[in-house]
C-alpha positions in Angstrom: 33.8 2.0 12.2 33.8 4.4 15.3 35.9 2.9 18.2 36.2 3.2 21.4 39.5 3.6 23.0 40.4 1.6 26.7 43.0 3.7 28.6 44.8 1.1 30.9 46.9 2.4 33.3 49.3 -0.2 35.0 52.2 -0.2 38.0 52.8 -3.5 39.6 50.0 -5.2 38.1 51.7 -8.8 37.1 49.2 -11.2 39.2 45.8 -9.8 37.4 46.3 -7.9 34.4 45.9 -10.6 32.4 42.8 -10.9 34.1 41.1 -7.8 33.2 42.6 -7.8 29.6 40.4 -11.1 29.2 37.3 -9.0 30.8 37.8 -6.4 28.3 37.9 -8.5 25.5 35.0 -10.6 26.3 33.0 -7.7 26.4 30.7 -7.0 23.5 30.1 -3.6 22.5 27.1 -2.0 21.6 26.3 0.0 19.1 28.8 -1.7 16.5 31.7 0.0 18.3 35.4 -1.5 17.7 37.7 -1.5 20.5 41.0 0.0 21.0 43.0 -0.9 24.6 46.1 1.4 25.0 48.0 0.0 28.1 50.5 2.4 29.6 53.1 0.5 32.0 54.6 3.3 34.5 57.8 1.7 35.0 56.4 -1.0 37.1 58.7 -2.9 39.0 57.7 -6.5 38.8 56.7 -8.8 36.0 53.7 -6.5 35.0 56.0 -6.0 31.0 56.5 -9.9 30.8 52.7 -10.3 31.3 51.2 -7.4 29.0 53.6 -8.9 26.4 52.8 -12.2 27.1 49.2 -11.5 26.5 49.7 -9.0 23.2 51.6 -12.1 22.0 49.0 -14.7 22.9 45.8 -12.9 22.0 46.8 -10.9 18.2 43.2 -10.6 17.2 42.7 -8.2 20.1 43.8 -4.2 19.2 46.5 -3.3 21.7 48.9 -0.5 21.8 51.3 -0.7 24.6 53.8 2.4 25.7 56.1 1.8 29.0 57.3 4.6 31.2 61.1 4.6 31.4 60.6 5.7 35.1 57.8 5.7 37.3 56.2 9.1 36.8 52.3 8.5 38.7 48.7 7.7 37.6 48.0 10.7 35.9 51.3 10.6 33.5 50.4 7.3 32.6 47.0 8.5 31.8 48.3 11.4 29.8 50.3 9.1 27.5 47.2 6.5 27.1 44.9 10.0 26.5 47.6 11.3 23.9 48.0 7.7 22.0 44.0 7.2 21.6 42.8 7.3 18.2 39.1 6.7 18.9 35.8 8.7 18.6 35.1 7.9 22.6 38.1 7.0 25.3 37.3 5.3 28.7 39.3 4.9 32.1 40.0 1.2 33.0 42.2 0.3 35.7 44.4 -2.8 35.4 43.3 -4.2 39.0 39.7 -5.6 39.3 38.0 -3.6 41.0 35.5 -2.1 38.1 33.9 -4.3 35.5 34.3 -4.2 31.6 30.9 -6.0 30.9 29.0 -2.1 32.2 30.8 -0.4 29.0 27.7 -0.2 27.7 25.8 1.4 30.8 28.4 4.3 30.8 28.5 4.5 26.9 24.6 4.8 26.1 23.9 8.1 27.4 26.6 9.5 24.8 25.7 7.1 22.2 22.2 8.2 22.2 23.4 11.8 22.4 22.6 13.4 25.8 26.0 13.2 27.1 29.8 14.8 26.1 31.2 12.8 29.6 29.8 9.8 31.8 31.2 9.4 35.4 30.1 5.7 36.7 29.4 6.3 40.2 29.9 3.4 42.6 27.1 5.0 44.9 24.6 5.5 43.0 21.9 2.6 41.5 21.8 -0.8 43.0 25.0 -2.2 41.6 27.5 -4.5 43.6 29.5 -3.0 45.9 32.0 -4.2 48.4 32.1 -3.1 52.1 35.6 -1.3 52.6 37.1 1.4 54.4 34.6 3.8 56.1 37.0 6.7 56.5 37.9 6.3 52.7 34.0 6.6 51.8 34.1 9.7 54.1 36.8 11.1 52.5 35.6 10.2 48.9 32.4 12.5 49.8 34.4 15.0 51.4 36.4 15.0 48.3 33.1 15.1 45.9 31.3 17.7 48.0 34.2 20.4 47.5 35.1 19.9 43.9 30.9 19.9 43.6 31.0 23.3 45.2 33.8 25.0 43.1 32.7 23.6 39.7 28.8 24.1 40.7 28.4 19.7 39.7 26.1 17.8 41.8 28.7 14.2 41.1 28.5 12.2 43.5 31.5 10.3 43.0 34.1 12.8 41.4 37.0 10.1 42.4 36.0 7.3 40.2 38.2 5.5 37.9 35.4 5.0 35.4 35.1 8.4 32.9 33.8 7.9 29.2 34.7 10.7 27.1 33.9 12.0 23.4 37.6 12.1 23.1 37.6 15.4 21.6 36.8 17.0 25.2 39.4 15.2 26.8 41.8 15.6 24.2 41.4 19.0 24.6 42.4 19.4 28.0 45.9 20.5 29.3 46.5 18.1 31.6 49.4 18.7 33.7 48.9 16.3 37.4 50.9 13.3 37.3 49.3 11.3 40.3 45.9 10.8 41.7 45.6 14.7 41.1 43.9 13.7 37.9 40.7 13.4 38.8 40.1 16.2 40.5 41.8 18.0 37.5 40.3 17.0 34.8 36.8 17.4 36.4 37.3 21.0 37.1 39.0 21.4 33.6 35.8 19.5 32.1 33.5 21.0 33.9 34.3 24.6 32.4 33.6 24.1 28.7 30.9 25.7 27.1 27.8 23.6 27.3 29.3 20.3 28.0 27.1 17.2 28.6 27.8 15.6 32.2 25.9 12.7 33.2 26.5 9.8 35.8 25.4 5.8 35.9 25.4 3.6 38.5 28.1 1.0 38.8 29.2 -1.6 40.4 32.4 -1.7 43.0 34.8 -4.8 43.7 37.1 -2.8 46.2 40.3 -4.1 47.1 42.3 -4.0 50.6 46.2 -2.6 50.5 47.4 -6.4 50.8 45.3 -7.4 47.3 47.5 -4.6 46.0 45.2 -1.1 46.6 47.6 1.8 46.2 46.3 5.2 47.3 46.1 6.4 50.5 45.5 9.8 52.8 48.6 11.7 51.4 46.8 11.7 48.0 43.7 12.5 49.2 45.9 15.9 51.0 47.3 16.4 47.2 43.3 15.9 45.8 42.4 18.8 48.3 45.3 20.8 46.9 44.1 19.9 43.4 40.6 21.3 43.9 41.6 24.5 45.3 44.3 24.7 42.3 42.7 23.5 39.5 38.9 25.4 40.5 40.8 28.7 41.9 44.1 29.5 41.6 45.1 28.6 38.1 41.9 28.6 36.8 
């Protein structure tokens, strides 16, 4: 049965991972697709262990691997393992916060089911989706952010930075992936975007932003190291 591997990255997540766990398994799948979660802890420093235990424990029916980071090593690293440990046909992003929803799995999935796409982006500004009023200079920077990687990898995304990427996880697993932070996403779009005839498409999803006291973690120094990440992953060491 193909499967779909979930990619959960998680640092201080203790208050709501349990929530999105029960999101992802509520979810149905199309397409008589199996699920696979792989949740990668990167050395968080609250109860975030206890609770992903907790839940394995609690819920055996459901398919999780979990892998913990002896120290905190970033976003991306976490991703890496998650993206190295995956052992199905298609691999998605999830975060462990609440901010993107499980139940539009199928919305990113059907355009590779049905074979026009290799990669989905869900884009949290495109379509009529949900999508909570936040931050305007982080929506200016997001574009900012979109409209240079767009330039140097000739894309027309409009929403290179989302956490939602669906993969034919041959293409991702194929990728060298070296940045540990928020530099991934930037990376891995340049690195995607340059294999021959690839299949890039984008859905529109919904967004359920949070503020930095529900726990949102990335801020204008990582947008800095995205910049750097464009230019270096599009020019330098391309």
């Amino acid at each position: 049965m193909p499967t779909l591997s979930i990619i959960i990255p998680a640092y201080n997540e203790a208050a709501t991972i349990h929530r999105i766990l029960d999101k992802v398994k509520a979810v149905e799948l199309d397409f008589e697709l199996e699920k696979e979660l792989v949740i990668v802890n990167d050395a968080s420093t609250d109860n975030t262990e206890a609770a992903i235990k907790n839940y394995i424990a609690t819920n055996p029916e459901l398919p999780i691997k979990y892998y913990s980071h002896q120290k905190n090593m970033g976003k991306g690293a976490a991703l890496h393992t998650g993206i190295d440990k995956a052992q199905g046909e298609y691999l998605i992003i999830q975060d462990a916060d609440l901010e993107y929803d499980p139940a539009e799995y199928n919305l990113i999935l059907r355009p590779i089911l049905n074979d026009f796409a290799d990669v989905v982006y869900g884009s949290r500004f495109l379509g009529g989706k949900p999508h909570r009023i936040l931050f305007f200079w982080h929506s200016i920077g997001n574009g900012i952010l979109t409209f240079f990687s767009n330039m140097l990898t000739n894309l027309n995304l409009t929403d290179m930075e989302t956490c939602y990427k669906c993969f034919r996880s041959e293409y991702i697993k194929s990728l060298k992936l070296k940045e540990k932070r928020f530099g991934f996403e930037p990376e891995v779009t340049a690195k995607i975007s340059r294999i021959p005839n690839i299949r890039i498409y984008e859905v529109g999803i919904s967004y359920y932003g949070r503020t930095y006291e529900e726990g949102k973690k990335i801020n204008w120094k990582d947008g800095v190291r995205a910049i750097y990440c464009i230019l270096k992953f599009n020019i330098w060491s391309k």
